[in-house]
Backbone as JSON, one array per atom type, in Angstrom:
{
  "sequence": "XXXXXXXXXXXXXXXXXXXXXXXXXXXXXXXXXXXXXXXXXXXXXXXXXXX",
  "N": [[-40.86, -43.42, -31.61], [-38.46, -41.19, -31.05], [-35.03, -40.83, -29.31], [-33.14, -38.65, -27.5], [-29.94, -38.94, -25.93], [-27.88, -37.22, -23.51], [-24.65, -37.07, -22.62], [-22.78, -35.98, -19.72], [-19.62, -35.11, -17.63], [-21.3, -34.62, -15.09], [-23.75, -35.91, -15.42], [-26.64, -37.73, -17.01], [-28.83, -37.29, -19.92], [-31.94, -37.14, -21.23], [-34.04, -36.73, -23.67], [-36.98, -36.71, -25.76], [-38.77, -37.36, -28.66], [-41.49, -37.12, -31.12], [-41.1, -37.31, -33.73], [-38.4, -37.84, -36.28], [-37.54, -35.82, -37.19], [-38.3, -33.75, -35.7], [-36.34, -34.48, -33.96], [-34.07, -34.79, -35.28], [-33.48, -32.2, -35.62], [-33.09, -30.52, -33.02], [-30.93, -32.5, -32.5], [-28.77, -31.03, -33.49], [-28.01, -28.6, -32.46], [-27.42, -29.51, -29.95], [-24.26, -29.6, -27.65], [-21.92, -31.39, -27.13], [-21.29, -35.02, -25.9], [-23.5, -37.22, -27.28], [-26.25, -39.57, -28.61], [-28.64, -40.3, -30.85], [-31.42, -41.72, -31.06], [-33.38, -44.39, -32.42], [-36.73, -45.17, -30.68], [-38.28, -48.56, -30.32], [-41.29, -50.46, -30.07], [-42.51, -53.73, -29.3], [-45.43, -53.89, -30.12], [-45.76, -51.9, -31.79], [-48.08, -51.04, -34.42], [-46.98, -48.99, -36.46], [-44.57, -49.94, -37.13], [-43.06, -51.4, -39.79], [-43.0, -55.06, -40.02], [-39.9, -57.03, -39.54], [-38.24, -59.14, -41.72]],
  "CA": [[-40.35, -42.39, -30.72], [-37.12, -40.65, -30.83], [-34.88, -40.52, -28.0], [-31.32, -38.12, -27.72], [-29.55, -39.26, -24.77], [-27.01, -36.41, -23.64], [-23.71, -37.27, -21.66], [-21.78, -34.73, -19.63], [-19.04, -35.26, -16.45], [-21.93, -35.36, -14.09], [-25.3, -36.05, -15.18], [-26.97, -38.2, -17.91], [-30.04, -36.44, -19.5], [-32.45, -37.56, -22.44], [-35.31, -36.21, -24.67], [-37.94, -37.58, -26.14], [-39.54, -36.77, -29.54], [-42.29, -37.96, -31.73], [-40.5, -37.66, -35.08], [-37.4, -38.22, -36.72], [-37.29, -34.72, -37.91], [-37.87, -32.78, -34.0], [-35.17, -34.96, -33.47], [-32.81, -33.71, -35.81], [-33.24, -30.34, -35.57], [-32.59, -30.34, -31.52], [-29.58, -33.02, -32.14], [-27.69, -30.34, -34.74], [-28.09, -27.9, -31.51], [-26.55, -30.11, -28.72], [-23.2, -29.55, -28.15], [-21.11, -32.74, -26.09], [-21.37, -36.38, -26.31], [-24.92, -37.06, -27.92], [-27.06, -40.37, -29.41], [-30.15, -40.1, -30.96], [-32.13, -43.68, -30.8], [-35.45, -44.74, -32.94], [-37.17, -46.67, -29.8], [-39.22, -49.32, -31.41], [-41.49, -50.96, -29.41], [-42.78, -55.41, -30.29], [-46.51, -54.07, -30.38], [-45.23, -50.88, -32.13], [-48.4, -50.92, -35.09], [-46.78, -48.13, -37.55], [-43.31, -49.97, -37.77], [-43.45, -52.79, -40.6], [-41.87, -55.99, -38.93], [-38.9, -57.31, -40.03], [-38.46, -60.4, -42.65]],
  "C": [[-38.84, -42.31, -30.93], [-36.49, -40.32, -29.64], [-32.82, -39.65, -28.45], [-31.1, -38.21, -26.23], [-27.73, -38.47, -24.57], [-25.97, -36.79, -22.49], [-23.01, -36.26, -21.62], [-21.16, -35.21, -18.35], [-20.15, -35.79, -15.33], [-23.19, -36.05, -13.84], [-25.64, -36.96, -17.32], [-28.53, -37.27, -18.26], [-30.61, -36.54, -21.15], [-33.79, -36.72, -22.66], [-35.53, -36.88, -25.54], [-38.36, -36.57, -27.22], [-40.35, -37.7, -30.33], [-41.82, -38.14, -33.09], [-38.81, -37.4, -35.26], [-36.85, -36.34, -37.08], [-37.26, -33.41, -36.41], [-36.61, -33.22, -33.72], [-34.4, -34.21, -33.67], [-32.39, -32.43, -35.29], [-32.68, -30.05, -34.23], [-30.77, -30.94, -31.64], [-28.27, -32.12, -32.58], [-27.79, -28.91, -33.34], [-26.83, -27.67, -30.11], [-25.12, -29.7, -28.93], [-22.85, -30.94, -26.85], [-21.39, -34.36, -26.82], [-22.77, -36.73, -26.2], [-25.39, -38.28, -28.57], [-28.22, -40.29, -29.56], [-30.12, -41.64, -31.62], [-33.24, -43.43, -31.62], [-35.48, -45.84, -30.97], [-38.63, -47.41, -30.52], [-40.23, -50.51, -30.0], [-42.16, -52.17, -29.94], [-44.15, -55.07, -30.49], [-46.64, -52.63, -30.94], [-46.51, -51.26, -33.72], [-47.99, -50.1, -36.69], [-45.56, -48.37, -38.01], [-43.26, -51.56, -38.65], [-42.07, -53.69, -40.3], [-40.62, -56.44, -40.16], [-39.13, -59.09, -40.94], [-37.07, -60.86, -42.13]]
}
């Protein structure tokens, strides 16, 4: 899951997407102070673990 977490003066305010690529396209949109996150979760099957 993709998350863009939007900061403005009075309000915090996030969106959620299923790919890397909805992401984008919304984040190149936003205008203000903006992070887009992978959220990875420990029983997360489709993300190959770390070595």
């Amino acid at each position: 899951m993709w998350v863009i977490t939007v900061h403005s003066e009075d309000q915090t305010t996030m969106f959620e997407f299923d790919t890397l690529k909805e992401a984008k396209e919304v984040f190149e949109k936003i205008k203000g102070v903006k992070y887009l996150s992978q959220v990875i979760y420990f029983n997360d099957t489709n993300i190959a673990p770390a070595v």
